[in-house]
N, C-alpha and C positions, 0 to 999 in steps of 0.2 A: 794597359793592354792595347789602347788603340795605338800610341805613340809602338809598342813592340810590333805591332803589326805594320804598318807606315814603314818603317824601317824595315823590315824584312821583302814586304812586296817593294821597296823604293833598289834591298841589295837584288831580290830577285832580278828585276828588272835589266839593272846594273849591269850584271852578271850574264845575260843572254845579248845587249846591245854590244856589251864589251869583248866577250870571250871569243876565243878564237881554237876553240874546243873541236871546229866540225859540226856539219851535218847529224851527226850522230848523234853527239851529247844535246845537240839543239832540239831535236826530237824530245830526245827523253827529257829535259827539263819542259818542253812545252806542252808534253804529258800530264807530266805530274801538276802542272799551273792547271791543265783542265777539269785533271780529277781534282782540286782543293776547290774552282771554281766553282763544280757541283754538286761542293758538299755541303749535307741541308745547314749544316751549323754556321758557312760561311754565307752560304744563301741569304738568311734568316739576319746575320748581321749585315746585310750590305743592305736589304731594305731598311732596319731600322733605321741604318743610315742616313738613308735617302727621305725616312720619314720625317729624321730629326732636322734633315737638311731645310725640306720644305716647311717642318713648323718655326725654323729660324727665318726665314726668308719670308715668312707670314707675317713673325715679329717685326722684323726689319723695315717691311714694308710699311705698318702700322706704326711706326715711330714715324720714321719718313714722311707719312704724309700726317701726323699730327703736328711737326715741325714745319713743315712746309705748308701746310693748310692749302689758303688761297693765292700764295704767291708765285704759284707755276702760272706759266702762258698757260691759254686754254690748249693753244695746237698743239703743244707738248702735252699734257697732260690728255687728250683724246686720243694722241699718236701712243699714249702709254694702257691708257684704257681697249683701245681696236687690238693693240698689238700682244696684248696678255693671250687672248684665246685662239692668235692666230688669225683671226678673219682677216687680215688685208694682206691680199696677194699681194698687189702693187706695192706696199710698203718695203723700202731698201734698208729699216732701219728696226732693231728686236729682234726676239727669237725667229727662228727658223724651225719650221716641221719638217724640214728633210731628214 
């Protein structure tokens, strides 16, 4: 199911960068993307998603530094610790809250 879905929003996509349909058809397929957008059933699968996303990246993270233990620099590994929740403005390097 997820792979059928990937591929349909990947020809969706496709299909509206590519097509040379007009104004008109552009509309209405960008329609119909908002109405599936805010349907509860897609809804509901985009969080689990994202749920599933971040208890990978929990894992991930937990191998990571079991493997890695002590052998990070401290600076790196403080630059990775500050920059998880955002607090360092001045930091040029990690996620972004914009």
């Amino acid at each position: 199911m997820r792979y059928r879905l990937t591929f349909i929003t990947g020809a969706l996509v496709g299909f509206v960068l590519g097509a040379r349909a007009g104004r008109e058809r552009y509309e209405q397929i960008a329609a119909t993307a908002r109405k599936v957008a805010q349907n509860p059933a897609v809804r509901n699968t985009a969080e689990s998603a994202v749920q599933q996303g971040r208890s990978a990246a929990g894992k991930a993270k937990d191998t990571v530094t079991s493997k890695v233990g002590d052998k990070m620099p401290d600076a790196l590994a403080g630059k990775m610790r500050s920059g998880r929740n955002g607090n360092t403005p001045d930091s040029d390097w990690g996620p972004s809250n914009t």
